[in-house]
N, C-alpha and C positions, 0 to 999 in steps of 0.2 A: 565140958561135956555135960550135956545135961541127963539128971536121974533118970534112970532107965530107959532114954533112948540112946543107944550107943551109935547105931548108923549113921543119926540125925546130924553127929557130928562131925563123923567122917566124910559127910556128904560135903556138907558146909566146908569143912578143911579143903577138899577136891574143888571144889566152887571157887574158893582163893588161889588154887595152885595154877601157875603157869606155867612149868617146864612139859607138860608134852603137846607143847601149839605144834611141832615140828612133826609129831608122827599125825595128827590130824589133817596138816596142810598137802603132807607125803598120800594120804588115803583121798583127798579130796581131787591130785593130782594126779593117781595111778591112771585114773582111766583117759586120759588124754595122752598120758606117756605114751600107753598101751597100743591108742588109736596112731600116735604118730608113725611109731615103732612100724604097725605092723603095716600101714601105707606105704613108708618107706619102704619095706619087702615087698610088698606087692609090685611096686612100683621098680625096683628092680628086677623081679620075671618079666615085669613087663618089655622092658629095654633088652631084655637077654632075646625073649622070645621075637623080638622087632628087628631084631640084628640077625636071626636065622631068619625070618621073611626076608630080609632083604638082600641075605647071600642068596635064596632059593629066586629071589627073583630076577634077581641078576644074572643068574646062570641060564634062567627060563628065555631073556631078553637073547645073550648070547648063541645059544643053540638056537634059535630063526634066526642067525645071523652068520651062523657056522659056514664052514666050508663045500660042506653037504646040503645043509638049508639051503644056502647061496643058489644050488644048480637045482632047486625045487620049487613049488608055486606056492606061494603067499599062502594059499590054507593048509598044505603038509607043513608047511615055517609055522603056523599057529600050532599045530597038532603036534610039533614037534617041541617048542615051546608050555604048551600045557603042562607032555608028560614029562619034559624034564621039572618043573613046577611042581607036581604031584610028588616027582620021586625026591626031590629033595625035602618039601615039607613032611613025608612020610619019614625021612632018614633022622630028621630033627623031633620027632614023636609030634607033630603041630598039624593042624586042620585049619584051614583057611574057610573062614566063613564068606567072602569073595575073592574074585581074582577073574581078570577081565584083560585083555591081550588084542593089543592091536596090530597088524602087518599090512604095510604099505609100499609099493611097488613102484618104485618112478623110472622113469626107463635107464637111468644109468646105475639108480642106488636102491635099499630097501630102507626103511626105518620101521623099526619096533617101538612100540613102547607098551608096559603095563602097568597094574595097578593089583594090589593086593592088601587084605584085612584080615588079622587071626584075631577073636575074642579072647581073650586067657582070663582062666577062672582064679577068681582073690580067695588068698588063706585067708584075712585078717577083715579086710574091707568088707566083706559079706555080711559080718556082724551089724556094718552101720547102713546097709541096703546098696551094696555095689556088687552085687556077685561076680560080676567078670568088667573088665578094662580091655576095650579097645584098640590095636596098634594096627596103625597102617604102612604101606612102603610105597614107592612107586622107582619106576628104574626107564631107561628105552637105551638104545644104542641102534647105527648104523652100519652100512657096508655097500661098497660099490660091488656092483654086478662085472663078470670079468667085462671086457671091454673088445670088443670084437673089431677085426680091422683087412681091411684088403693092402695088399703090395702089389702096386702095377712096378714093374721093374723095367726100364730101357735101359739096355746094353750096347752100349756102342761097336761095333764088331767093324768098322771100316777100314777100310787099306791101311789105315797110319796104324791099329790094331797090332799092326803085323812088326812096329819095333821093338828092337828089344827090349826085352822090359825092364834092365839091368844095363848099365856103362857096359860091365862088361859083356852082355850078352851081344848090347852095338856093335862093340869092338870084337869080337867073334867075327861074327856074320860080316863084316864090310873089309875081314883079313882072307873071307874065303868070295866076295864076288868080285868082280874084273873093275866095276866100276866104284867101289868102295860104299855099299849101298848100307845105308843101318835095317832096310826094311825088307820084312818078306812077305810084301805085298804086290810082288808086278805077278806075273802073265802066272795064270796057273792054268788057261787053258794056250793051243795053239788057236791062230786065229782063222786056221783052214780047217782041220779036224773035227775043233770043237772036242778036243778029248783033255782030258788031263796029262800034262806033258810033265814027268815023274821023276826026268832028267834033271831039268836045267833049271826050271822055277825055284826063283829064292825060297820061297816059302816052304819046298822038297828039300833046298839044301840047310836050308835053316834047321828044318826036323830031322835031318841026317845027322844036323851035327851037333843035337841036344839043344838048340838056342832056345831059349823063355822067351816067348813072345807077350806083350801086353794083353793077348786074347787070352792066351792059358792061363792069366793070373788072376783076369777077370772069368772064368770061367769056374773054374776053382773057388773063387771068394760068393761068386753066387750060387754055388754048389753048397760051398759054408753055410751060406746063408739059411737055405732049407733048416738044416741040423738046429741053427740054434734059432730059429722060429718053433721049429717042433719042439723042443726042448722047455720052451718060454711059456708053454702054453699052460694055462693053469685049466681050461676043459676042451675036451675034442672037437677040433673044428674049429677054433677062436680065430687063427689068421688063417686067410688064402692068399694064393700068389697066381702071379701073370708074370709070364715076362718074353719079352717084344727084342728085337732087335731092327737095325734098321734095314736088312734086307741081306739074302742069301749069296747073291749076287748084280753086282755093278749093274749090270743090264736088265735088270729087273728088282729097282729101289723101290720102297716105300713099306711099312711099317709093317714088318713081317712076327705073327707067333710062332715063338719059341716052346711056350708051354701054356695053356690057354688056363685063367681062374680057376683054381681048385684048392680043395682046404686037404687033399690027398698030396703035403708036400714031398715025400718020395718020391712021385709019381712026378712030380716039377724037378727036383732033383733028377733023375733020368733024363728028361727031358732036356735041362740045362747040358749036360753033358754031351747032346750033339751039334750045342752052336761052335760053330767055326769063325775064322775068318772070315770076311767077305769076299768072295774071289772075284776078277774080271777076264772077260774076253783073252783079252792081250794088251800086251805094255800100251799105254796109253790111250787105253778104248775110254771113249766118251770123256777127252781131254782129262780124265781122272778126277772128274766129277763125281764122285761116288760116296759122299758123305752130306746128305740133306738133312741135316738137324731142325731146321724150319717146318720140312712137310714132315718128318718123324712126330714132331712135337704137338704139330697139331693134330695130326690125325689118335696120339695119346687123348688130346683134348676131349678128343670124338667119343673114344674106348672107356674113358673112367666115366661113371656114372656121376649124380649127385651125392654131394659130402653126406654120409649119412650121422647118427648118433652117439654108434658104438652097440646097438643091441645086434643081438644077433639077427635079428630081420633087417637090420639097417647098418653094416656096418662103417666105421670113418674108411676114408681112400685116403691111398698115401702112393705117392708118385717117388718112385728109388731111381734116378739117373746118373749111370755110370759113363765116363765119357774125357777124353782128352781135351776136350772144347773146343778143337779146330774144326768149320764147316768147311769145306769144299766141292761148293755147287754152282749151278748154275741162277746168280744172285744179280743180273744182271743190272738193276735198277736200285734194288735196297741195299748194296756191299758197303757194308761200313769203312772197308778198308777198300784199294786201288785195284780194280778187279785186271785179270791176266788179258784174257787172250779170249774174245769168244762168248764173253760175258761170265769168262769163270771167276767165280770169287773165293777168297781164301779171308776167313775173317772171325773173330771170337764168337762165339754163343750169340746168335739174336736173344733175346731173354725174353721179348714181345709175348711170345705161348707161355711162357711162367709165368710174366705178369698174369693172364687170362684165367689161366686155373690154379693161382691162388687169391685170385677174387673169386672165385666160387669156392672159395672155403679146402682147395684141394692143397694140404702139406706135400711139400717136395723137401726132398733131401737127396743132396749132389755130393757124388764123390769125383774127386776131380784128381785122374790120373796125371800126374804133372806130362807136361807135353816138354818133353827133355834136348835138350841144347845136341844138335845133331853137327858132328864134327867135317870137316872137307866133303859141305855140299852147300853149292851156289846156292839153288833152288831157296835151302831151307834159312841161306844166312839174307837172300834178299828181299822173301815173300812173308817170310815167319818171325826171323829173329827180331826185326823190327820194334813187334810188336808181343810178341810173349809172354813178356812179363805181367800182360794185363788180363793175360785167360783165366786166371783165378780169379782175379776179383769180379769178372763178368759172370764167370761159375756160382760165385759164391752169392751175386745178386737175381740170378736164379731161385735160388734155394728159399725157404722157408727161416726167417731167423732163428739160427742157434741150431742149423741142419746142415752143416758144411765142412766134407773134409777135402784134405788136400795131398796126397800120398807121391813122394817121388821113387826113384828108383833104391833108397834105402829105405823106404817103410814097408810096410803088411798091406795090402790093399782087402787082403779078409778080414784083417783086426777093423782095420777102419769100417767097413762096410758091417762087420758086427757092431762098432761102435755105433753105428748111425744105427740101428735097427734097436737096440738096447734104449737109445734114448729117447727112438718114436714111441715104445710102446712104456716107457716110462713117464713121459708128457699127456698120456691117456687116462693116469689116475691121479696127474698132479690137478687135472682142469676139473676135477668132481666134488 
């Protein structure tokens, strides 16, 4: 230590010491610590606050896409979209410094999409010139518009209508007429009066004696039908119905309404409820020619418009034909099968008019009432039975693929004919 300066040497000694490089290195490091530290927090609000933009916009995207959006127009879906936007960044305490929303309308669907930016202001980073950090989201989603549709419906309602639509309902009816008849389709008027003979007509004694005829089951099932189209609808007015049979009476064929296009299915339900049988003349007027599936089918051709979209200005057509499949008309030239007597022909489904309209795009769906093995009758084992076994598969090449049922005397013919209806209007949002 040198005389009288004592510091000098203190100093000097500090000058040789190494042990505190550690707290010097500690101090020369804090401020980067510090910086990292506090990015890293910031940097976590920020990912917090970007996950509440992106739940709020998500919800925003969704609501123009609701339920209610859905039945609204593209700038209520925007407006509705904003304030749910607003109210959920409000609920998150966050202020969006943009947010920009798009709604778009195509005729079967909608698509949204947005975009969204909240600024969030930095604890830490503002010291080094970053006051606030940027986060963005963006989101969209879709939805099909409901899907609007018409049902033209033919009903087969002709003389064969009138067997029973049960074995046992056959075997009823043919233990109470003289000639062991399964059907209550002969004379329902006389052929001199012209009045309804309330006696003797099968078809009086048939309803005397509670028999189920194949008309009341189809009557019934397209009664059904109404119910669960109204039922189905997800807004008022989505499906309408027509429906047609093939004439009220023998003597006066060709493609008669039943209940004319209306989206007031009740009001078709009612209506449904006074198709009948077809009645004729007297036993054997007009050689019992009284089933024209040919001119039924096309004069339908005539009835249903072009295929439309599914909007409600346009809706798709759908062709429902219920039917045993047996024609018996006057086929004189085209009888695919050995025509009678007359030029009468007795023969499966031309299918000719389904080829036709479904090249223009029109879906058919065929239920096909089995046309059932009729016991001790010439008639039906020399002209029919023949060939029987093939009226479903002609039925079925009617039809639209993957639109065909086939119901005998032990199925539902409303289940099936709800099945068919279930599955057209289910094919509506598979194709969007």
């Amino acid at each position: 230590m040198l005389a009288g300066y004592p510091y000098l040497g203190l100093l000097s000694r500090f000058g040789r010491d190494r042990n505190g490089n550690i707290a010097i290195i500690f101090a020369l490091a804090l401020l980067p610590i510090v910086a990292f530290v506090g990015a890293a927090t910031d940097y976590s609000m920020a990912v917090r606050a970007q996950a509440k933009l992106s739940t709020s916009i998500d919800a925003a995207m969704l609501a123009a896409t609701s339920y209610t959006a859905m039945r609204d127009t593209a700038s209520a879906a925007k407006t509705a979209a904003t304030s749910m936007f607003n109210g959920q960044m409000a609920a998150h305490n966050l202020s969006a410094s943009a947010f920009t929303v798009t709604v778009t309308d195509g005729v079967n669907a909608r698509t949204v999409t947005g975009t969204a930016s909240v600024a969030v202001k930095t604890a830490f980073m503002s010291m080094f010139g970053f006051p606030t950090m940027t986060v963005s989201a963006s989101s969209s989603a879709s939805a099909s518009f409901p899907t609007y549709m018409d049902f033209y419906v033919l009903l087969d309602n002709s003389p064969s209508q009138g067997l029973g639509a049960t074995t046992a309902d056959m075997t009823t009816l043919q233990g109470l007429t003289s000639d062991t008849c399964a059907f209550a389709c002969h004379d329902t008027y006389t052929s001199s009066s012209k009045k309804k003979l309330q006696t003797s007509s099968y078809y009086t004694i048939a309803k005397n004696a509670g028999v189920t005829m194949r008309i009341d089951v189809v009557r019934s099932a397209t009664q059904s039908l109404t119910d669960t189209a109204t039922s189905s609808q997800v807004v008022s007015n989505q499906y309408r119905m027509a429906v047609y049979s093939l004439g009220s009476d023998c003597g006066a064929l060709g493609l008669t309404t039943v209940a004319s296009l209306s989206s007031s299915l009740s009001s078709v339900k009612s209506s449904v409820g006074t198709l009948d049988l077809m009645t004729i003349p007297y036993s054997g007027y007009n050689n019992d020619m009284c089933s024209d599936f040919d001119g039924a089918l096309s004069s339908m051709n005539g009835v249903i418009p072009t295929q439309g979209d599914g909007s409600s200005t346009n809706p798709q057509k759908w062709l429902f034909f219920i039917s045993d499949g047996v024609a018996d008309y006057y086929y004189p030239s085209t009888c695919s099968k050995t025509t009678v007597s007359g030029g009468r022909c007795q023969e499966p489904l031309n299918i000719e008019t389904c080829t036709t309209l479904k090249a223009r795009g029109i879906k058919i769906a065929v239920l096909y009432t089995t046309y059932l093995a009729i016991t001790n009758n010439a008639w039906y084992t020399t002209y029919i039975a023949p060939w029987r076994d093939d009226i479903g598969t002609v039925m079925k090449s009617c039809a639209s693929s993957g639109y065909y049922y086939e119901v005998d005397s032990s199925g539902s013919i409303s289940a099936a004919l709800t099945a068919l209806f279930q599955q057209a209007i289910a094919s509506a949002h598979l194709t969007k």
